[in-house]
N, C-alpha and C positions, 0 to 999 in steps of 0.2 A: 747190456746183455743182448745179444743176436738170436733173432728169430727170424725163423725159417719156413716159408711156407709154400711146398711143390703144391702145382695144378699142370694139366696140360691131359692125364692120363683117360682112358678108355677104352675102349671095343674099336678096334680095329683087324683088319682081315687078313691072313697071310700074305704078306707079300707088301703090307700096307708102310705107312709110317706115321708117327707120331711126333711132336716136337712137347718136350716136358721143360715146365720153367722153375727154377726158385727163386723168389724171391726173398730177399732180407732187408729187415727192419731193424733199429736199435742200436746198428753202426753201421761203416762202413765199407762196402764190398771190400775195397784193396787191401784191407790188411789181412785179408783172409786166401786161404787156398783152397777149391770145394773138390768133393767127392758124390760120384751120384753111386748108391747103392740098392742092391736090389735083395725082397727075401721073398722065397713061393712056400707055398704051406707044405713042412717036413723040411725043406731044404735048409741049406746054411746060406746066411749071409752072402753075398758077393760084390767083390769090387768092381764097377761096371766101367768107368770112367773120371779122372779127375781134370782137376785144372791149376797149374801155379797160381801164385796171386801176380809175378810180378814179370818173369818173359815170357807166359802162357804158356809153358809148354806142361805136356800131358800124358795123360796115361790112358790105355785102352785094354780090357780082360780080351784072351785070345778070342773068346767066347762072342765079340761086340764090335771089334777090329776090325775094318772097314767097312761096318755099315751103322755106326752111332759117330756123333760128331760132339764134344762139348766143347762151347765156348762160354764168354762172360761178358755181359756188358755193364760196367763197372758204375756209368754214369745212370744207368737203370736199375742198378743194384739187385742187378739177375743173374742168372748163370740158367744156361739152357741145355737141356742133349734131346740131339735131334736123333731120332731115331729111324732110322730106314732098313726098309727088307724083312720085316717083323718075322717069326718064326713060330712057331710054338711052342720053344724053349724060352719064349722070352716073357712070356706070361707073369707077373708077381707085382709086388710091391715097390714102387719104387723111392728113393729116399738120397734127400739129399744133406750133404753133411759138412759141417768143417773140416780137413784134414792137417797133418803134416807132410811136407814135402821130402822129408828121407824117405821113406815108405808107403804112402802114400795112407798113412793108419788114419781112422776117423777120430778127433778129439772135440771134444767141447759141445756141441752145439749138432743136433738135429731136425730137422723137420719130420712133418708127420707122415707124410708119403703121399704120393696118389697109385691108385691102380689099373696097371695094364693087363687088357685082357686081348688075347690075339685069338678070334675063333672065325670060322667063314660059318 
């Protein structure tokens, strides 16, 4: 079974960035394809950024689209999103996930989150 555990998050200042990590234990990065998800208190869910498992290629919410990056490094059994140009929209929980790659839907398997806070 896969476990999941983001760190990376905190108090940073508009305009700041952040690099958030998961790591997994329990098996193997490659057979997997991640999703980093985000929830703020009242709000729903949102798709923030994924990653394939196997030609890397990606997804980004309009909302995060050139200024979050994910990548994976497979032999580290991490997957990272970097985070840049912080906003005050971007404020919540962040979570990373297993997905499927038609839709990019979360299945199986998630971590606990860490939390981003953007205030000056």
């Amino acid at each position: 079974q896969l476990q999941l555990v983001e760190s990376g998050g905190g108090l940073v200042q508009p305009g700041g960035s952040l690099r958030l990590s998961c790591v997994a234990s329990g098996d193997s990065l490659h057979y997997y394809a991640f999703g980093w998800f985000r929830q703020a208190p009242g709000k729903a869910r949102e798709r923030v950024a994924c990653i394939a498992k196997n030609d890397g290629s990606t997804y980004y919410s309009d909302s995060v689209k050139g200024r979050f990056i994910i990548s994976r490094d497979d032999t580290k059994n991490t997957v990272y999103l970097q985070m840049n140009r912080l906003t005050p929209e971007d404020p919540a929980m962040y979570y990373c996930a297993t997905v499927e790659e038609e839709f990019w839907n979360p299945v199986d398997y998630w971590g606990r989150g860490t939390q981003v806070t953007v205030s000056s």
